[in-house]
N, C-alpha and C positions, 0 to 999 in steps of 0.2 A: 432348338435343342435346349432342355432345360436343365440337363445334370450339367458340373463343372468336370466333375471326372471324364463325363463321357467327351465332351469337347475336349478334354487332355488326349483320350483313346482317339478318338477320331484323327487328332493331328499324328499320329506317330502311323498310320496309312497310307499308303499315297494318294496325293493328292486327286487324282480321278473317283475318288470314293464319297468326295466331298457331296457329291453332286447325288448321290445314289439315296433316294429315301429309304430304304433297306438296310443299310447301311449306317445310315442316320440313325434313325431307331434303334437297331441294333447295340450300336456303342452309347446312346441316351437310354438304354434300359439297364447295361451291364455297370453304366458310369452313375446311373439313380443306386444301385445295390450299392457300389462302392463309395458312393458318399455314406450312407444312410450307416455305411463298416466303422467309416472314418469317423464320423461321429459319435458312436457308441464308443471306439475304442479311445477316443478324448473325451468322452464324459465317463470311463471305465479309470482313465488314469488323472482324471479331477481328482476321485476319492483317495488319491493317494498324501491329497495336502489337504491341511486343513482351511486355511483359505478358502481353498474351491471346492470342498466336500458339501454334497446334499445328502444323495439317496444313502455314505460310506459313515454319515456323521454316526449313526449307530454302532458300526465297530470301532472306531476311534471312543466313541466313548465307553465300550465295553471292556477295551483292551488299558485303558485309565481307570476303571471301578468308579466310573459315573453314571451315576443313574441317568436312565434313558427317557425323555419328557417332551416328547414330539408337539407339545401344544406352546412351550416354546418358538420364538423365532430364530431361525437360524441362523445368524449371525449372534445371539446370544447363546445359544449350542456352541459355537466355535469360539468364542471369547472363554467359555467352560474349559472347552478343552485347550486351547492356549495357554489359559492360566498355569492348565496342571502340566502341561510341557512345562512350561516357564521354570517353575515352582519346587524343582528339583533343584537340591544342594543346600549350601550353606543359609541360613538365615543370615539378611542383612537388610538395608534400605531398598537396595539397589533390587531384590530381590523383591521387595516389598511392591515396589515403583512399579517395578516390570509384569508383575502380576496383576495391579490394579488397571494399571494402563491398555491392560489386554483386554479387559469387562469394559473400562469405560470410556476406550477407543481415544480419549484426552490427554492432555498434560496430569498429571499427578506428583502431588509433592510430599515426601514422606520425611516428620522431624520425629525426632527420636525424645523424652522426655525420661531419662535412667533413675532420675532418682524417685521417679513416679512409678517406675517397670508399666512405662508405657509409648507406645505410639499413635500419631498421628495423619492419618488420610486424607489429605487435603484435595479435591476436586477443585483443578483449575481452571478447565475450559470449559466445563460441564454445569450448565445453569439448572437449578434443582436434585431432584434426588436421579441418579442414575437407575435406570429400567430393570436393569438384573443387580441390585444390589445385593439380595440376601444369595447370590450366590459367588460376588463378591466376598462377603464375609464367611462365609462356609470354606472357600478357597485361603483364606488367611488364618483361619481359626487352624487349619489343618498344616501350613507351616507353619506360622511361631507357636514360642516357646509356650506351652502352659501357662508359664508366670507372668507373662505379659497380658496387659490390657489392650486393645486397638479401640481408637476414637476417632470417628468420622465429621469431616468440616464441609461445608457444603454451600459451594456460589448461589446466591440469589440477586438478580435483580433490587434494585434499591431505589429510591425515589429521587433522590442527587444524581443516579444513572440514566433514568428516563426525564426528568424534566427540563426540557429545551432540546434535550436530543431526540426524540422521538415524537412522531404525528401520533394522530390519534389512532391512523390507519394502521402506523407498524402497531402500536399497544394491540391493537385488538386480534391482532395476530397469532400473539404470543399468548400461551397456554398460561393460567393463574398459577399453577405449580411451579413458575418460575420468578414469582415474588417471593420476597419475603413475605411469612404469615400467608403463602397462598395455598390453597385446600391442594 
């Protein structure tokens, strides 16, 4: 028997039926259907979060006034749309932080700079330029103020980092866009 369900139907029988290939089949056909339910109707109530949204990430982003760009990877679709959940309310750091950290999945450190009317983005777990950035900034241009500037800081790799610490094997590893000065 190959459904789960059907093995679930089969037990609630008596037990003389066990034996019956008739039987058998019969509850491994109806228990194939009712998997085949069960799963639709869990991948129908994924798209109710954003986390586990695929096929729904299109109304989630219809229903936020974000354009729809299916050549995206989804998990950068869902960082979009986290963002603009996030992104509601008061302008602060706090709000800053939590917007950025949703695009680039890392630590983020946000310093404030008043008598510049500006701020600062700081990437701390994240070696190079983060993958969806410019919808990063699209997403913070749309909460603060007008008057404010936002400037971005960005970890790289450094030669004091890798030398003694790293083979040649791990270097080679590692994509050039995570050096300083790397393309």
């Amino acid at each position: 028997m190959n459904s789960l369900r059907g093995r679930e139907l089969l037990s609630y029988l008596p037990s003389y039926y066990e034996a019956s290939r008739v039987m058998r089949s019969d509850m491994d056909a109806k228990g194939s259907e009712l998997d085949a339910l069960y799963e639709a109707l869990n991948a129908a109530a994924d798209q109710f979060f954003v986390r586990t949204a695929t096929w729904g990430l299109d109304r989630w982003e219809a229903e936020l006034g974000i354009p729809t760009d299916r050549s995206k990877p989804i998990g950068q679709r869902r960082a979009v749309i986290e963002s603009k959940l996030r992104g509601a309310g008061n302008f602060s750091g706090r709000l800053v932080k939590s917007v950025a950290e949703a695009y680039d999945g890392g630590t983020v450190d946000v310093t404030f700079q008043p008598e510049e009317w500006s701020f600062t983005v700081r990437f701390v777990d994240t070696l190079g330029i983060p993958p969806n950035l410019e919808d990063l900034k699209a997403a913070l241009e749309e909460i603060k103020p007008a008057h404010m500037l936002v400037e971005y800081a960005f970890k790289y790799l450094l030669i004091r980092e890798v030398h003694g610490a790293m083979t040649l094997d791990e270097l080679g590893q590692i994509q050039l866009n995570k050096f300083a000065g790397g393309a």
